[in-house]
N, C-alpha and C positions, 0 to 999 in steps of 0.2 A: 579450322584450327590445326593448328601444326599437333603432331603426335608426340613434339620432343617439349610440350607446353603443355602444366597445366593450372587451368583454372577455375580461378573459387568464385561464386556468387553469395549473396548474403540472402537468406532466406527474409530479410526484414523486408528488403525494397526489390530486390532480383539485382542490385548494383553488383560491379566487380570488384571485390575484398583484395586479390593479389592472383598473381600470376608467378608461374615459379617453371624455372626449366627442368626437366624430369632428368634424372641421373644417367648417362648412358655407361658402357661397357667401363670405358677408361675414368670415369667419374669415378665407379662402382667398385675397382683394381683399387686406384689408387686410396678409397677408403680402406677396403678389406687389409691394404698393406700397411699402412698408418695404424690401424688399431692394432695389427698384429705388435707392431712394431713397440708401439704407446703402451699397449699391456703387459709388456714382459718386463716393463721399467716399473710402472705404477703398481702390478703385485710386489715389487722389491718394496714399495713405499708401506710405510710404518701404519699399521691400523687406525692407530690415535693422529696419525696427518690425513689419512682420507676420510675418516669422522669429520675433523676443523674443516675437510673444504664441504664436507654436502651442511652442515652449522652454516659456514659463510652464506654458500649459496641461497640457504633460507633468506639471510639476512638480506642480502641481494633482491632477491625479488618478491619478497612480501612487503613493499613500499611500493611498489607498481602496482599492488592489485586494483586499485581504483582504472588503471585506463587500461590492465589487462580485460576485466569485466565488459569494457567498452568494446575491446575487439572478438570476447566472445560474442555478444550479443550480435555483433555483425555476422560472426560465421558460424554461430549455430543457435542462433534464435534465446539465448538464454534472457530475462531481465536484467538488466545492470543492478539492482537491487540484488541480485545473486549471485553476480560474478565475483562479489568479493570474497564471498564467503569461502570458494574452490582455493583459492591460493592461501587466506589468513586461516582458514580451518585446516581443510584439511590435507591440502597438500603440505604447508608447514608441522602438520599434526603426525604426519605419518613419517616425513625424511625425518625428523627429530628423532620420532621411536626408532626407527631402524637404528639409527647413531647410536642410542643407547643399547642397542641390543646387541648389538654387534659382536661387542667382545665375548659376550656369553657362548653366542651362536655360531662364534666362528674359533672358538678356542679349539687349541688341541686337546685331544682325549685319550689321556692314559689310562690302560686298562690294567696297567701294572706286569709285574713279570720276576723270574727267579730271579735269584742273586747274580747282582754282573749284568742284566742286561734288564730293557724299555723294551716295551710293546706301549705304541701309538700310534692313535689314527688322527690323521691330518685332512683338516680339507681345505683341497686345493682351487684354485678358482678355474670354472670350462671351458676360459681362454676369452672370446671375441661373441658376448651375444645378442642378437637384433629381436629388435623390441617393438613392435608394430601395434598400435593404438589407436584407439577410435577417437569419435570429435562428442560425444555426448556428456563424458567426464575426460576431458583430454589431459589435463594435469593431473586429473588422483588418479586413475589408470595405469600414468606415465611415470607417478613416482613407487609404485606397487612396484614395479621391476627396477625402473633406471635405478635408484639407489640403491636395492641391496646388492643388487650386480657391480656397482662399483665399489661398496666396501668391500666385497669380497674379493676383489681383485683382480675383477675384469674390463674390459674397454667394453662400449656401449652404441651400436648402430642403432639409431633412433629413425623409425618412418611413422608418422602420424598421418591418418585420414584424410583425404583428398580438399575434406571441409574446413579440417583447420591447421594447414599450413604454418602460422603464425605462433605456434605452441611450442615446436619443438623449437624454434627459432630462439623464443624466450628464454627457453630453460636450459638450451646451450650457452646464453650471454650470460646468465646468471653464476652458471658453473664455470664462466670463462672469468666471470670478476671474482668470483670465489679461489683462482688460482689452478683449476683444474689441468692436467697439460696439457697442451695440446695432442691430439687424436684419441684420447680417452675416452671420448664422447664426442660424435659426430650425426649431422642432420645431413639424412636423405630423404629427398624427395622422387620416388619411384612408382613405376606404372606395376601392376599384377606379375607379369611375366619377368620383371629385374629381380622381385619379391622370389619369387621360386629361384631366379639363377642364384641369386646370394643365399638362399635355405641350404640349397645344393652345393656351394662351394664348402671344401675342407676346412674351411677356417675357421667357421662360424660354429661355435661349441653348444650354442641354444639358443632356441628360438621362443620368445613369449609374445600370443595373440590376444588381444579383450579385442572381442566385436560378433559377427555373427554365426548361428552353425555351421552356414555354408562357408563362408570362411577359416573357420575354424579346420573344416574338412579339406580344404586347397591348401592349407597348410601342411596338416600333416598329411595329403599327399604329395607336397613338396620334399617336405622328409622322410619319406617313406625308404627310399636308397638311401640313407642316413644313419648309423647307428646314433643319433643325438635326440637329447632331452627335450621335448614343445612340450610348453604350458600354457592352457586353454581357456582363457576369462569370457564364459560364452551367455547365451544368452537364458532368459527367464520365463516364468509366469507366475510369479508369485503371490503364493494366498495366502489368507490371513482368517483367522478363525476367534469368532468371539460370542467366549461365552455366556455362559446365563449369569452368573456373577461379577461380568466385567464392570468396571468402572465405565459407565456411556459415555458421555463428556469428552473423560481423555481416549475411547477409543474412536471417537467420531472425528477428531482432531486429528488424533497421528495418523488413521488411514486413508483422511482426506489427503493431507500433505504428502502421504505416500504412495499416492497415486498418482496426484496431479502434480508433483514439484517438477521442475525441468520439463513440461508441457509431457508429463508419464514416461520422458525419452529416458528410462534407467533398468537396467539389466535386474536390478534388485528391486523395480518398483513394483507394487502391489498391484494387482490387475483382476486378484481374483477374491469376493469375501466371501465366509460363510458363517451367516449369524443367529446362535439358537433362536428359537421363533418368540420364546418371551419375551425378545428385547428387536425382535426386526422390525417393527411399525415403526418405531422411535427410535431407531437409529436409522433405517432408511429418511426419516425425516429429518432430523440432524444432518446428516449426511449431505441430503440435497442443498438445504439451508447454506450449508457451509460454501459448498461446489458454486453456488450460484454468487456468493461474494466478490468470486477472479473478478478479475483486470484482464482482460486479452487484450494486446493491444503492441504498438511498437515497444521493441524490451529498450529502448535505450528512454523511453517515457521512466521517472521516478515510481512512476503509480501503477506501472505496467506490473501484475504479479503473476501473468500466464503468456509468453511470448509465442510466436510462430512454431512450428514443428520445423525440423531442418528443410526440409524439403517438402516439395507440393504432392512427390510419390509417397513420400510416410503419409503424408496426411490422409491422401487417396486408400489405402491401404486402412488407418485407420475405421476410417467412414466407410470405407465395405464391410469390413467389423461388424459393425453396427447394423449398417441394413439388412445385413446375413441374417443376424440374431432379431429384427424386427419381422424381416420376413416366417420368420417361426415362431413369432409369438410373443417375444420379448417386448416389455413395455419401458422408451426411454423417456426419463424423468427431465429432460435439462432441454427447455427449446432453444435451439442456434439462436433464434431470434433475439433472448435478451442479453445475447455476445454481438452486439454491431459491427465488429471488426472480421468476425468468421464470416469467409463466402468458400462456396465449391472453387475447386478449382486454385487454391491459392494452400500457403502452409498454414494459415491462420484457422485452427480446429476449434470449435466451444467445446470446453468438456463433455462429458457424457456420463449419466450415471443409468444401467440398466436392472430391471426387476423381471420377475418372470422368467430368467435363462435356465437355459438346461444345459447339464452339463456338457452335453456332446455335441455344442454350439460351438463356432470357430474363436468366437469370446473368450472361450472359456476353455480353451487349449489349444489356441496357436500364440504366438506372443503379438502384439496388438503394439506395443512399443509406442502408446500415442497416451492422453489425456482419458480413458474408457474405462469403466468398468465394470463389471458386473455383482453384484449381489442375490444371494442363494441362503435362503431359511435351509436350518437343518434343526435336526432333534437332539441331538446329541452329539457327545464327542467322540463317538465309534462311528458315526455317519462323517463329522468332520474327516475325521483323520483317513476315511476310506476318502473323500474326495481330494482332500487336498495330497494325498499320495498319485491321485489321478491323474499324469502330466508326465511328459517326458521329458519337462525339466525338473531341475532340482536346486537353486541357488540360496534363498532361503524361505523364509516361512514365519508368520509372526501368530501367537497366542495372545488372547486380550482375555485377563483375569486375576482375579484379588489370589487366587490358590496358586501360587509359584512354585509347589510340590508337583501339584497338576499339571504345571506349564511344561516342568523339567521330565514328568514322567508321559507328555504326551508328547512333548519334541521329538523323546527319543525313540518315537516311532515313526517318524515322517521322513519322505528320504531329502532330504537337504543337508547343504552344505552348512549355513547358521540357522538358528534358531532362536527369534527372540521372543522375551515374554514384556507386553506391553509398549512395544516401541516396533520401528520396523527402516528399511530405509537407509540403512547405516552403515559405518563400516568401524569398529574399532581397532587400531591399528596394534593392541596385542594380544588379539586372536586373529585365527587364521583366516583367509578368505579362500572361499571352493568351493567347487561344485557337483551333482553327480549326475548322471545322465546325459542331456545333452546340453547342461549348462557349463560340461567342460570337463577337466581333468588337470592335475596340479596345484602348484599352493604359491601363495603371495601373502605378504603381511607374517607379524608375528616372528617370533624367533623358530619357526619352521620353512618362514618364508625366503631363508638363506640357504637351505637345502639344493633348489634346483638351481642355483647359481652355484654350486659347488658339485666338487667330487671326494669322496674318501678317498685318500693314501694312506695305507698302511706301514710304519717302520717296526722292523723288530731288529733291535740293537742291542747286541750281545759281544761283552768286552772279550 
């Protein structure tokens, strides 16, 4: 295969999804000169014109979500039963709010001053910033940065994940029929090494990653000779804690779904439970109950409701998981057997649901990133809140219980980024999204999430 070629396969069948030629030097130029160029025009554009085109844009491609679904499901295993959901929820869910936010977020701020003269801080936009996103949520990912970065008033280099090609493609025609101008927004498709040369070139004001730690880390040792802003949408293990007066039902519900939706492939999905011991016979049985419903199967099937994992190394990866933690004792509740479609060796995983783990199992502190999970009896909520603190990530964290005093006074011990009580899995788009440890650093979403697409200017004007 040529080096200057790259291509995608579809985890459904192994077929070839597309073929796309990689950006070389003078590809790469004559982007970086194009947005330089396109952004010094579109900050002059009026805040309430660049709100109407990311509005339009919605309008644009939330009528294709039916055949966009189709072509996730080819290049990252999702069910077409869910594709739609990513474009008509929440990727239209979130450009919306930012539109509304905007003006709040991006006003000026008079701090006042003597007679005769202004004191105000202005923020100005970081100029040209590249935006590099993964295939697991490739649109919500993709609009957490691309749109606040363009209301603010910058041009946008877009490179998405090797697996879905086809995303960034979309969401530039969209923003091309929405009126957007030309070089405001541009799609690159680049190998690792172009990634660091454009981190490093002067032009680029900021860089935002969602994907993995090691990633995370090649970036910002890209920018490390950089005095510029990276923000970090990294990875998880998130646990979930239910107590002795939870509602079972709905907690058996949300933490299935929040395990196993997107075959578990979500930075914020649930991987770890911890259930007081009154309620863990009967909610590990529920639990399994539930798990055993899926559909594995081809996702572009209607009835398919647990598709392929991206690739046959996730899935590998996953199922060591597992054996790790069988081999020490762990006892798993779900036989591959009555998933027909899972075989070794292929991306197609049955879920998994484990009992008997110990915390210091790879289950239960490395990110597992697949369909797995583990459950773990505790006594209480000082035994919860010590475990689910136990992890070097930090992205969020959900509490299952009727006492919402409790919920808000045990969050705020936990190191995470969100904290829900009784739901989990989520993103609302007016609060912030973050993370701490090594689930990242920086902010997206929310009227904070215009911050790292900006800079303060200061004017003090005195007649």
């Amino acid at each position: 295969m040529s080096a200057r070629l790259q291509r995608t396969f579809s985890p459904v069948d192994g077929s070839l999804v597309a073929t796309r030629e990689l950006a070389d030097g003078a590809a790469i130029e004559r982007a970086l000169a194009g947005a330089t160029r396109a952004q010094a025009a579109w900050s002059a554009t009026a805040l309430d014109e660049r709100r109407a085109v990311v509005r339009a844009m919605v309008d644009a491609i939330v009528p294709e979500a039916d055949a966009i679904a189709l072509e996730l499901a080819m290049q990252m295993g999702r069910p077409v039963r869910d594709g739609p959901k990513e474009i008509r929820g929440g990727f239209a869910e979130r450009a919306l709010a930012m539109a509304e936010l905007a003006p709040a977020a991006l006003a000026d701020l008079d701090v006042g001053g003597a007679p005769g003269s202004r004191r105000v801080i202005r923020r100005m936009p970081v100029g040209v910033v590249l935006v590099l996103a993964p295939w697991n949520y490739p649109f919500l990912t993709a609009v957490n940065a691309v749109v606040p970065a363009l209301l603010a008033g910058n041009a946008v280099l877009l490179k998405h994940s090797d697996q879905t090609p086809l995303v960034p493609e979309r969401m530039l025609e969209a923003f091309q029929r929405a009126g957007l101008p030309e070089g405001v927004l541009q799609v690159l498709h680049m190998s690792h090494a172009a990634v660091a040369d454009v981190i490093a070139d002067e032009r680029v004001g900021y860089v935002h990653f969602t994907g993995s730690v090691e990633g995370g880390r090649a970036v910002k040792r890209a920018a490390a000779e950089r005095f510029i802003g990276v923000g970090l949408e990294l990875g998880g293990k998130d646990p979930a804690y239910v107590r002795a007066d939870a509602d079972l039902e709905r907690a058996v519900a949300g933490l299935v779904d929040g395990a196993m939706f997107n075959a578990g492939q979500s930075c914020c999905g649930v991987e770890r439970i911890y259930v007081h011991r009154d309620l863990f016979d009967a909610f590990v049985e529920g639990y399994v109950e539930l798990t055993r419903a899926y559909r594995l199967g081809d996702p572009r099937d209607p009835d398919t409701t647990l598709g392929p994992m991206v690739r046959t190394a996730n899935a590998e990866l996953a199922r060591e998981h597992v054996r790790a933690a069988v081999a020490r004792g762990a006892v798993p509740l779900i036989d591959p057997k009555d998933f027909p479609a899972a075989a070794d060796g292929t991306p197609y995983l049955a879920p998994q649901v484990l009992i008997n783990v110990r915390q210091s199992m790879r289950v239960m502190q490395e990110e597992t990133f697949g369909p797995v999970v583990g459950i773990l009896p505790v006594d209480g909520d000082e035994e919860a809140v010590k475990l689910m603190n136990d992890s070097r990530y930090g992205l969020t964290a959900s509490i299952w219980t009727r006492d919402l005093e409790a919920a808000a006074r045990l969050g705020g011990r936990l190191q995470t980024g969100t904290c829900y009580a009784n739901r989990c899995d989520v993103l609302d788009p007016l609060l912030p999204w973050t993370g701490v440890k090594d689930s990242g650093h920086g902010v997206s979403l929310s009227q904070l999430g215009f911050d790292p697409f900006t800079r303060p200017m200061a004017f003090l004007l005195t007649a």
